[in-house]
C-alpha positions in Angstrom: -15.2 5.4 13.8 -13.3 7.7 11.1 -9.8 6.3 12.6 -11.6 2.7 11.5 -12.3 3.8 8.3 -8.8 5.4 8.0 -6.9 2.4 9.4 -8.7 0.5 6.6 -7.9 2.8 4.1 -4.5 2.5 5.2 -4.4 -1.6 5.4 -6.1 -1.9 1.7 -3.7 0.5 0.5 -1.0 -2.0 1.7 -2.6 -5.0 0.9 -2.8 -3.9 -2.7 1.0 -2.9 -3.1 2.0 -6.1 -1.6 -0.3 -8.3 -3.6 0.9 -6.2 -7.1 4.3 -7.0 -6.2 4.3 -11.0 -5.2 2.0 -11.5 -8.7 4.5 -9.0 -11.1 7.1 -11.0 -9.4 5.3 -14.4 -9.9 4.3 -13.7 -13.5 8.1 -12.5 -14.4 9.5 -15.7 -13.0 7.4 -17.6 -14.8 8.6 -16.5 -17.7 5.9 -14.2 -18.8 8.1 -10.9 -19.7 8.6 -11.9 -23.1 5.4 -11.2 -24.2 6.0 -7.9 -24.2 4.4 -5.2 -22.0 1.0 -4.9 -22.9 0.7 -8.7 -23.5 2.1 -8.5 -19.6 -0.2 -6.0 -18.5 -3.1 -7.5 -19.8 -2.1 -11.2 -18.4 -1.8 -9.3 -15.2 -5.2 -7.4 -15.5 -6.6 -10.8 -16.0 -4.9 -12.2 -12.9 -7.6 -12.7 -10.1 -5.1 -11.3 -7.1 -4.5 -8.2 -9.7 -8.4 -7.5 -9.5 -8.6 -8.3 -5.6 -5.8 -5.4 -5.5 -7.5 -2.9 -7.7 -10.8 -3.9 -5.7 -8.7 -2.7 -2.3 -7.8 0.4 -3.9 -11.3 0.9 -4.8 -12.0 -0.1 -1.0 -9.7 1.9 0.2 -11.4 5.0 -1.9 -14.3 4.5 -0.7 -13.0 4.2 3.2 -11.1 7.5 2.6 -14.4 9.4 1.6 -16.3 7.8 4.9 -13.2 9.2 6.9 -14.0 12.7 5.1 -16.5 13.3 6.3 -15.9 13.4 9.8 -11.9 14.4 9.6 -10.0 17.1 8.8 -7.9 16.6 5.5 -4.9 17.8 7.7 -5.1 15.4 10.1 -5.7 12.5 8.7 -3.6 12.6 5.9 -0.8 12.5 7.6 -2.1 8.6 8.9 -1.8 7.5 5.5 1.8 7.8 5.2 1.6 4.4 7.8 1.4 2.5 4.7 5.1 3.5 4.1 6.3 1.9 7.4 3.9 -1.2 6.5 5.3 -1.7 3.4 8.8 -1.7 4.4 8.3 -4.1 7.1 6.2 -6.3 4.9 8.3 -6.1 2.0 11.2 -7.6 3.9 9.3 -10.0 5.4 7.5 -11.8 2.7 9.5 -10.9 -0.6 13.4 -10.6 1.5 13.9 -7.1 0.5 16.5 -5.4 2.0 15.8 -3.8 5.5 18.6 -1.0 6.0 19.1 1.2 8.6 18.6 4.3 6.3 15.2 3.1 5.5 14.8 2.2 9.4 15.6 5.6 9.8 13.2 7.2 7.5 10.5 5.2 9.1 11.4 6.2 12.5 10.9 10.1 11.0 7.5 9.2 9.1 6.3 7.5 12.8 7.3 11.2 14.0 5.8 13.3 11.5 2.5 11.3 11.9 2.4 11.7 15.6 3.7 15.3 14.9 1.7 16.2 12.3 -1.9 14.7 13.6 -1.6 17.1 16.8 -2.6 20.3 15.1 
């Protein structure tokens, strides 16, 4: 059950990045920059999405401490770096960022330090 509650902690994590970048983006096309920052930071901390992201990371917290207590730090750690390779993927898929082959590359060595670095 702890890789559950890691894989969770790992997939809110991601949720949360993705859904803070399609509403920044969103709110910045629409036109919203010229408010200023903090005008722009509090639009967003009003934004419902914004809140379902913060609640993911607070989700994802709580996940991490269930994972705890059953998992060394040492091992599992090294799962969260997944999010890296998730967000990469995703990125390019929903918001067209680019998808090089040094960033495939640096995924393929995270992929190898997790399966590397969860063995010991």
């Amino acid at each position: 059950m702890s890789y559950v509650y890691v894989a969770a902690t790992v997939l809110l994590t991601v949720y949360g990045q993705l859904v803070v970048k399609w509403q920044v983006g969103e709110m910045l096309r629409l036109g919203e920059a010229p408010l200023g920052r903090v005008a722009l930071l509090a639009a967003l901390l009003a934004n419902p999405w914004i809140l379902s992201a913060l609640a993911a990371a607070f989700a994802a917290a709580l996940f991490w401490m269930l994972a705890m207590q059953k998992l060394d730090l040492s091992h599992a750690y090294p799962f969260v770096s997944l999010s890296f390779v998730l967000v990469l993927f995703f990125s390019a898929y929903f918001f067209g960022e680019l998808l090089s082959w040094p960033k495939v590359v640096g995924v393929v060595l995270i992929l190898a330090g997790v399966a590397i670095g969860s063995q010991g």
